[in-house]
Structure formats: structure tokens, C-alpha cells
TILO-474497 format. One line per field, with one value per atom (N, C-alpha, C, O, CB): residue number from 0; atom name; y, z, x. Coordinates in steps of 0.1 Angstrom, whole numbers. Atoms other than C-alpha are relative to their C-alpha. Glycine has a CB too. Example, Ala and Ser with C-alpha at 12.3 -4.5 7.8 and 13.67 -1.06 7.14 Angstrom:
<rs>
resi c(0  0  0  0  0  1  1  1  1  1) $
name c(N  CA  C  O  CB  N  CA  C  O  CB) $
py c(-12  -45  12  12  0  -11  -11  11  22  5) $
pz c(0  78  0  7  12  0  71  8  9  -14) $
px c(9  123  9  19  -10  -9  137  -8  -3  4) $
</rs>
This chain:
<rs>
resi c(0  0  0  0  0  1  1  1  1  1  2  2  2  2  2  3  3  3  3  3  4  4  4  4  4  5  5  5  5  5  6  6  6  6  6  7  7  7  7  7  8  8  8  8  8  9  9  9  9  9  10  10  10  10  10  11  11  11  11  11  12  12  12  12  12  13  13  13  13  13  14  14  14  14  14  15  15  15  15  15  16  16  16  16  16  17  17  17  17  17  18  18  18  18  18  19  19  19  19  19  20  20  20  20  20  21  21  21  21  21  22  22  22  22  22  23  23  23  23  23  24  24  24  24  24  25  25  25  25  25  26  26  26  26  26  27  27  27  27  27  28  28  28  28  28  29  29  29  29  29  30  30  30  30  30  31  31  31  31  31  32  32  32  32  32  33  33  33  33  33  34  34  34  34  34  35  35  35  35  35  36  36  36  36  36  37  37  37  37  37  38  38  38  38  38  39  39  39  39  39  40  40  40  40  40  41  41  41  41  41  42  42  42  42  42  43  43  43  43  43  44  44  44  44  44  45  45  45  45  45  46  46  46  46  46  47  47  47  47  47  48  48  48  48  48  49  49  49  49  49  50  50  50  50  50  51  51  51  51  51  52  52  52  52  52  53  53  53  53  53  54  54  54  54  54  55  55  55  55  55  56  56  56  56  56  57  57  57  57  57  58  58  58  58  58  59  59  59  59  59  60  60  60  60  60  61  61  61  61  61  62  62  62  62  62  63  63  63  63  63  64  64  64  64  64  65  65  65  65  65  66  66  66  66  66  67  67  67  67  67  68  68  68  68  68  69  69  69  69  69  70  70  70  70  70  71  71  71  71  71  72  72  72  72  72  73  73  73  73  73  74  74  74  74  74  75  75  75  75  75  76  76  76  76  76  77  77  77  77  77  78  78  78  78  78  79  79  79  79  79  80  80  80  80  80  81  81  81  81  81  82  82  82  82  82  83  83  83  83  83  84  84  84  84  84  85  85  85  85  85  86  86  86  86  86  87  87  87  87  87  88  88  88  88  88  89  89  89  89  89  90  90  90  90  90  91  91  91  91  91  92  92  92  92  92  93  93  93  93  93  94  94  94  94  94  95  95  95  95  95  96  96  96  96  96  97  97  97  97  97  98  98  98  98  98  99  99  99  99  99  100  100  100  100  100  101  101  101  101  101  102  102  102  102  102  103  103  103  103  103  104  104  104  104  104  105  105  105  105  105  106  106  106  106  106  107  107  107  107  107  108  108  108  108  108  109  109  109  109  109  110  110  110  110  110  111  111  111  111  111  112  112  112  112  112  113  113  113  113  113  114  114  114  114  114  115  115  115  115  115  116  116  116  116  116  117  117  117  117  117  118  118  118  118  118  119  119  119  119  119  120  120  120  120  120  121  121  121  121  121  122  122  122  122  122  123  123  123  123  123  124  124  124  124  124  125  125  125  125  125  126  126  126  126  126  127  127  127  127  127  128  128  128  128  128  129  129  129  129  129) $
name c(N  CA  C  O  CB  N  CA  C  O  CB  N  CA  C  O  CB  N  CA  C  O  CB  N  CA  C  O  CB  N  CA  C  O  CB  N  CA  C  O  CB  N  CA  C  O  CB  N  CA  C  O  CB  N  CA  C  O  CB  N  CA  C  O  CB  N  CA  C  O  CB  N  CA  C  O  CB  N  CA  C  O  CB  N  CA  C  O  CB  N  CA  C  O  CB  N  CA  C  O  CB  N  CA  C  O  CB  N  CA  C  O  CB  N  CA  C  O  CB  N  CA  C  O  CB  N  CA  C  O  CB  N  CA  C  O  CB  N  CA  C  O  CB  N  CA  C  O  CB  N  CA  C  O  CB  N  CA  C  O  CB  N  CA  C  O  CB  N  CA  C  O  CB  N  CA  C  O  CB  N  CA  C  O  CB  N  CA  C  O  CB  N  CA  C  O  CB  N  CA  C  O  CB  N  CA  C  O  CB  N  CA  C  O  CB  N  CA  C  O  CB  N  CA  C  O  CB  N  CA  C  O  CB  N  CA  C  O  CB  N  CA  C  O  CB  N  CA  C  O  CB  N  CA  C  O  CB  N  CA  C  O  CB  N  CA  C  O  CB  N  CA  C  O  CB  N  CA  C  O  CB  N  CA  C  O  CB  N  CA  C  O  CB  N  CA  C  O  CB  N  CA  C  O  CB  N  CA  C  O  CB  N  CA  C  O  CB  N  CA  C  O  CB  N  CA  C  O  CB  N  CA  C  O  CB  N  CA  C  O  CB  N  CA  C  O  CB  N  CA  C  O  CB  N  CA  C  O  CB  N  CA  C  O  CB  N  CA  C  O  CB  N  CA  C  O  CB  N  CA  C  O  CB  N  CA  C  O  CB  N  CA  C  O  CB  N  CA  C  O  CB  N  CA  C  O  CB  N  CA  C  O  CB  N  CA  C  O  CB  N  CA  C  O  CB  N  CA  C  O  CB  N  CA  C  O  CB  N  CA  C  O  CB  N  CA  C  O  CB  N  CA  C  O  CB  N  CA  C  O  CB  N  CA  C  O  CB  N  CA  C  O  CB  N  CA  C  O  CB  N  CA  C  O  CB  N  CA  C  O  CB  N  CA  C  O  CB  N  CA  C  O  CB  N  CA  C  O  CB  N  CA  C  O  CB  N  CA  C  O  CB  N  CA  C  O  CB  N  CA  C  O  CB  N  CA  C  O  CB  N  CA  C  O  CB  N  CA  C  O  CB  N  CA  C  O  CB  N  CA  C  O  CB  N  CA  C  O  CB  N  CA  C  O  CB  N  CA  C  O  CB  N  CA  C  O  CB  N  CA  C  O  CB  N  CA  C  O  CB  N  CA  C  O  CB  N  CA  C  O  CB  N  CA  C  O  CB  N  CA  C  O  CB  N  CA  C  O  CB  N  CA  C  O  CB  N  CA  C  O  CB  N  CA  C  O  CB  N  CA  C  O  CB  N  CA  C  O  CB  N  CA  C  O  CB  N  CA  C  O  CB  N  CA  C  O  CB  N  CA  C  O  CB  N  CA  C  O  CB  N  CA  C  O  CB  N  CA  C  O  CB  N  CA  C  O  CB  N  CA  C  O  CB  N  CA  C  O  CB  N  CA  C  O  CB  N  CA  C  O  CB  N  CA  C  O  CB  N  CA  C  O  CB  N  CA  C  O  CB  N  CA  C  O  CB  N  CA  C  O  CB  N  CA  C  O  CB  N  CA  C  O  CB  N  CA  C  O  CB) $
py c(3  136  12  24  -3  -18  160  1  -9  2  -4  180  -6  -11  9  6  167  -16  -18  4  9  134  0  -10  1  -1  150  5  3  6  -4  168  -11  -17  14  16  131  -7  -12  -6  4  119  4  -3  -5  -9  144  -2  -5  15  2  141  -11  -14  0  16  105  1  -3  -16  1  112  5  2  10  -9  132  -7  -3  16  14  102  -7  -8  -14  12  78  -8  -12  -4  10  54  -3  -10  -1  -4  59  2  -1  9  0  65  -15  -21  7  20  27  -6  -15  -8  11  12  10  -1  -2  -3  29  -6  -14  17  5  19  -14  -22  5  17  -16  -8  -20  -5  3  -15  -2  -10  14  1  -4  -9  -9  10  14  -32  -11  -20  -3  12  -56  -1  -11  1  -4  -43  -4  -10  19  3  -47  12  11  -14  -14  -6  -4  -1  9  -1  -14  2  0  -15  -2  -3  -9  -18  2  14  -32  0  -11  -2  0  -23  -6  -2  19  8  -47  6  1  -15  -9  -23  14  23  5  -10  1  -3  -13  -3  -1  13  0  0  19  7  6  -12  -14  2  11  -26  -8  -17  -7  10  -39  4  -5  0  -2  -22  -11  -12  18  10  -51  -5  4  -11  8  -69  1  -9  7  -7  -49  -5  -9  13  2  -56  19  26  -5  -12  -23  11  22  -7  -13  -9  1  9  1  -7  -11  8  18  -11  -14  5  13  21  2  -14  34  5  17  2  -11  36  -1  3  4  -3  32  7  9  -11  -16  61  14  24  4  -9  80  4  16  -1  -3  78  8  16  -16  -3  85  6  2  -15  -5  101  10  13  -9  -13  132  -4  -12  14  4  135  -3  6  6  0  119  -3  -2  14  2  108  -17  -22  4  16  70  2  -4  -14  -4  84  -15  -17  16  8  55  2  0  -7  0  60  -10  -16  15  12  39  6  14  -9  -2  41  -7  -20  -5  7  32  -7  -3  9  10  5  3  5  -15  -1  9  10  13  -14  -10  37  -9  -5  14  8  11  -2  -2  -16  3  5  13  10  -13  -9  41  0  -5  12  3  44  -13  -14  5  16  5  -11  -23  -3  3  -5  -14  -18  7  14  -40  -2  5  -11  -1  -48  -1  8  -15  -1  -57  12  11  -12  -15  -22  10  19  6  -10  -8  -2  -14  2  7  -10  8  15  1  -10  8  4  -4  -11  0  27  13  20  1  -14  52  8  4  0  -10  85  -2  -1  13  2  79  -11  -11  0  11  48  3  -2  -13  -6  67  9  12  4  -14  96  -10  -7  9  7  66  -8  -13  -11  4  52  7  4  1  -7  83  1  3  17  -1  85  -9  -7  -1  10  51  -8  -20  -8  3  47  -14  -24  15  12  20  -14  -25  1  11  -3  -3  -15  1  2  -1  -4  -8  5  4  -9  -12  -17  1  14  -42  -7  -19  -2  7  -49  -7  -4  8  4  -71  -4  -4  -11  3  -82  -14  -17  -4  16  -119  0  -4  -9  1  -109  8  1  6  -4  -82  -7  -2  6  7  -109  -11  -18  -1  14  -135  7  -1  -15  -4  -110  4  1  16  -5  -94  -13  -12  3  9  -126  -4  -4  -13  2  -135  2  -6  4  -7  -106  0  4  14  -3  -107  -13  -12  8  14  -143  2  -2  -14  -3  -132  10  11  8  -13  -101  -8  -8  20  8  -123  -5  -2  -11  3  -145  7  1  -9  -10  -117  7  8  14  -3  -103  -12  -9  9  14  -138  -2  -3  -14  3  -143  12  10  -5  -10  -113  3  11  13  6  -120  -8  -8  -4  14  -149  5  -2  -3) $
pz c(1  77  5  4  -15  -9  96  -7  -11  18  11  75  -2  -13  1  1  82  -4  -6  8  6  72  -17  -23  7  11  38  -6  -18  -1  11  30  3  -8  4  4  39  -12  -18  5  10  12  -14  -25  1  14  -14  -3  -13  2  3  -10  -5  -13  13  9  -17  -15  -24  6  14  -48  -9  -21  -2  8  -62  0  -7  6  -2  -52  -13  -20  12  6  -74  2  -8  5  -2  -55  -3  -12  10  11  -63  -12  -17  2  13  -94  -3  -8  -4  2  -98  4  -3  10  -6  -76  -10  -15  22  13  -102  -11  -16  -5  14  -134  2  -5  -11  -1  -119  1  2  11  -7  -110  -14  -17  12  13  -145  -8  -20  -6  9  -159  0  -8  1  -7  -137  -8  -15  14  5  -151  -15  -21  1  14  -185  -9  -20  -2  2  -186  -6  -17  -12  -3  -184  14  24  -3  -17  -156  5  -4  1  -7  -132  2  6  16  -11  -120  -13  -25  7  11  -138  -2  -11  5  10  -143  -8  -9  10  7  -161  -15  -22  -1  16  -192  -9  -20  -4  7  -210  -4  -14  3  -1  -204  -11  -10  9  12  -240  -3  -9  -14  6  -247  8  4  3  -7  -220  -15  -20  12  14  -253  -4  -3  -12  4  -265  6  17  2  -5  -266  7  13  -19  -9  -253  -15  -18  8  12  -286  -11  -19  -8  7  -303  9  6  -6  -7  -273  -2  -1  6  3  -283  -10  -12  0  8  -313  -6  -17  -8  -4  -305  10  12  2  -2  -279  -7  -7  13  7  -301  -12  -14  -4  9  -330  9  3  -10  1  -305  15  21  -4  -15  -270  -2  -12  6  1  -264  13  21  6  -8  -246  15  24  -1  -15  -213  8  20  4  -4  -214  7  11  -13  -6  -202  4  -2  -13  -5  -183  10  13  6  -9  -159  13  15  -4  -8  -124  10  9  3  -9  -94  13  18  -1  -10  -65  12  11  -4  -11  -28  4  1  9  -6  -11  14  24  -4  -21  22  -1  -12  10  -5  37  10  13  10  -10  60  -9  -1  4  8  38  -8  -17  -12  7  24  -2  6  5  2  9  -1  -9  11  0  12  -5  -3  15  11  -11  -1  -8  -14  12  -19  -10  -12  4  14  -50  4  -2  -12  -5  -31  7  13  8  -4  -17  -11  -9  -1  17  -53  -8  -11  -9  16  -84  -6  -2  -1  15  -115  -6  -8  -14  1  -125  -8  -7  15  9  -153  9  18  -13  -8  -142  5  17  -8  -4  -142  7  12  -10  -11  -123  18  29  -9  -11  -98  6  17  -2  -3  -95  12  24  -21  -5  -86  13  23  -12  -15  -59  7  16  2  -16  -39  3  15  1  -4  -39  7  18  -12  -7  -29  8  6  -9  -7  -7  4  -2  18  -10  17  -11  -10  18  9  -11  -6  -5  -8  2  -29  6  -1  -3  -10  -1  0  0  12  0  -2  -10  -9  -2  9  -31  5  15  -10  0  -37  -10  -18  9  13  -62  -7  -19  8  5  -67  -7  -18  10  3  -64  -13  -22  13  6  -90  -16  -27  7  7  -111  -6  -16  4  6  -112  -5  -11  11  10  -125  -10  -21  5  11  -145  -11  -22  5  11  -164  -8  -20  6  3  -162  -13  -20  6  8  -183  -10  -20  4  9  -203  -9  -21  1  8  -217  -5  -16  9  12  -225  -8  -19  10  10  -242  -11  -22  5  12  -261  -7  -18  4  10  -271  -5  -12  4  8  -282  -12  -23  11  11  -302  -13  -25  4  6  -317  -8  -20  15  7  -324  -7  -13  9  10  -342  -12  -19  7  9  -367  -6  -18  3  9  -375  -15  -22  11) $
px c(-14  -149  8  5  3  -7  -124  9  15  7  -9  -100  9  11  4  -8  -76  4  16  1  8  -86  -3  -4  -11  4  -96  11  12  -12  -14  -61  5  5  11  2  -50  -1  8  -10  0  -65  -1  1  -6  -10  -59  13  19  3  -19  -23  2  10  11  -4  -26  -3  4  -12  6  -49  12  11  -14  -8  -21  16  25  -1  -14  8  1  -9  -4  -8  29  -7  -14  13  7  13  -12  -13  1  12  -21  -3  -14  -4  -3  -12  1  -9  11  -4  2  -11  -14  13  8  -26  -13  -16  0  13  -56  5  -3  -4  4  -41  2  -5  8  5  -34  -15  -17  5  13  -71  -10  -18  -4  4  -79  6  3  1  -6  -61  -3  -2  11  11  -79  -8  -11  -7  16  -108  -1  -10  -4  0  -99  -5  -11  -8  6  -106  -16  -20  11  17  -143  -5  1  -8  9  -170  2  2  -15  3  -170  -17  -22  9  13  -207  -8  -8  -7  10  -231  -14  -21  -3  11  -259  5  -3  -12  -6  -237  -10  -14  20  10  -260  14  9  -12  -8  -225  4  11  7  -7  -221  2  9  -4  -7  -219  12  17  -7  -15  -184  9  20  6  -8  -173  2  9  -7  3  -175  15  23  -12  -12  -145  12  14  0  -17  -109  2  -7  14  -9  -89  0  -5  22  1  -82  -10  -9  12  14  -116  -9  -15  -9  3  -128  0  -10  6  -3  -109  -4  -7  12  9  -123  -10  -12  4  18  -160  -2  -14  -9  6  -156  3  -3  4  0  -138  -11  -13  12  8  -163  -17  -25  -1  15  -196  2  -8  -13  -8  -182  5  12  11  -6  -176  14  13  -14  -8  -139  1  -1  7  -1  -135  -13  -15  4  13  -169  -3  -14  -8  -1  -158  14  22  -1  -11  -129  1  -11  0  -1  -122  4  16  6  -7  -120  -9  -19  4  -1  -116  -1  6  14  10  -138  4  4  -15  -1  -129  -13  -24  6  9  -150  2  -5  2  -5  -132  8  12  10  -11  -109  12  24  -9  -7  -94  15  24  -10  -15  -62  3  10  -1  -2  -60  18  26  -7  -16  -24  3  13  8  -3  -21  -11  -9  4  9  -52  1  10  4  2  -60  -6  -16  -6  7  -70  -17  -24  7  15  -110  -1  -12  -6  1  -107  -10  -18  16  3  -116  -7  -8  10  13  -142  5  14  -20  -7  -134  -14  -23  12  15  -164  6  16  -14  2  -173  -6  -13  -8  4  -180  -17  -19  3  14  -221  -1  -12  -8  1  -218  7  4  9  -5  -196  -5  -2  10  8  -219  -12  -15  -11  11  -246  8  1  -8  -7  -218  -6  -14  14  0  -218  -15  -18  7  18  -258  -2  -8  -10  3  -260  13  15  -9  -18  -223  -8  -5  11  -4  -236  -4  2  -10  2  -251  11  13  -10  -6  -221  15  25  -4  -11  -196  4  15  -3  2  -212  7  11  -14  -5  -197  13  20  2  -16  -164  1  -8  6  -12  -140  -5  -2  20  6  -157  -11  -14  -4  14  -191  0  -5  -11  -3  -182  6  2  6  -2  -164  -8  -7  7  6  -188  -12  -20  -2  18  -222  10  6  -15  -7  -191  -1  -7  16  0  -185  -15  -17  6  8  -220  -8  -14  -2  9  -234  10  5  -8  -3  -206  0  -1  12  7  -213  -14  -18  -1  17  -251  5  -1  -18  3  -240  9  6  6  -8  -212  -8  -10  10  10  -241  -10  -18  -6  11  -265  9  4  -7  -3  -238  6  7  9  -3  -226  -17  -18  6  11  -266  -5  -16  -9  4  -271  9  4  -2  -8  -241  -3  -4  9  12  -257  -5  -12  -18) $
</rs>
């Protein structure tokens, strides 16, 4: 990537705009990982504010920080919502390792294992109430 290119997108990281287009992203998300092998993925389960306090009781700070992962550069500054995934930091770590498998992703395909797993984990926690 040529520097220029990379102070580019610093400057955005540190924008208004960017600002607004992540927490809309995290709001999509329903501030959960989107990535369906996230070793989190039962806190999908969660509303927003029991979330908060089942990382606060077992999470060290900032340890489910939420951030939001480009798919493409092609729209930088002008972002579509399928531009973006919302990934905890260890799922983000496993983006950049594996960038081009993750590229693949989109907003649907994302949505429809999203729901998926979150209807089995709904019924595993519904059958263990029981």
C-alpha cells in the first residue's frame, strides 16, 4: 500500500464520518461479532444491556471492544453498509491472517449463518432451562 494511500486512510479513521458509519455498523450488528465462528458466539443471545453486564462481570476492559472491519477499500470514505463486518478484536486479528477468505464475505451470507446459529444457541439455551 503506498503512503500515501495509508495517511488516506488514517485520516478517515479519525473522521466524523467514520465515526457515524462504525457505530451504525455496530448497531446493525446488534453490538455482536458478525463472524459465525466467533468462540463468543453465545453472547448473540444477549440483549445490549445484559451484554454489558456479562462482560463486565468476566472480561477484562475492552476485551469485546467492537470494531468494524473493511471488506473492500473500493468505497473508502463512502462505505456501504456490505463493505463492513463488525468483529471482536480476536476475530479481527483472524481477518488479517486470512484477508482474502474473509473478503468473501457479505452482509446476507453473514446474516443468514448469523441467524442460523443464533436459533440453535436460542434452542440450547431454552433446552437447558427446561
Amino acid at each position: 500500500m503506498s503512503t500515501n494511500w495509508r495517511a488516506r486512510y488514517e485520516a478517515h479513521l479519525q473522521s466524523d464520518r467514520w465515526k457515524e458509519t462504525k457505530a451504525a455498523a455496530i448497531r446493525r450488528a446488534h453490538h455482536h461479532c458478525q463472524m459465525p465462528t466467533c468462540s463468543l458466539l453465545y453472547l448473540r443471545s444477549l440483549t445490549h444491556a445484559e451484554l454489558q453486564v456479562e462482560l463486565d462481570e468476566w472480561l477484562p476492559p475492552n476485551a469485546y471492544r467492537l470494531e468494524v472491519h473493511h471488506l473492500t477499500y473500493k468505497r473508502l470514505g463512502h462505505e456501504h453498509p456490505d463493505d463492513l463486518i463488525v468483529l471482536c478484536p480476536g476475530c479481527h486479528a483472524k481477518a488479517h491472517d486470512h484477508e482474502p477468505a474473509y473478503r468473501s464475505f457479505t452482509t446476507s451470507m453473514q446474516d443468514a449463518v448469523g441467524q442460523a446459529l443464533i436459533s440453535l444457541a436460542n434452542d440450547f439455551c431454552n433446552d437447558g432451562a427446561a
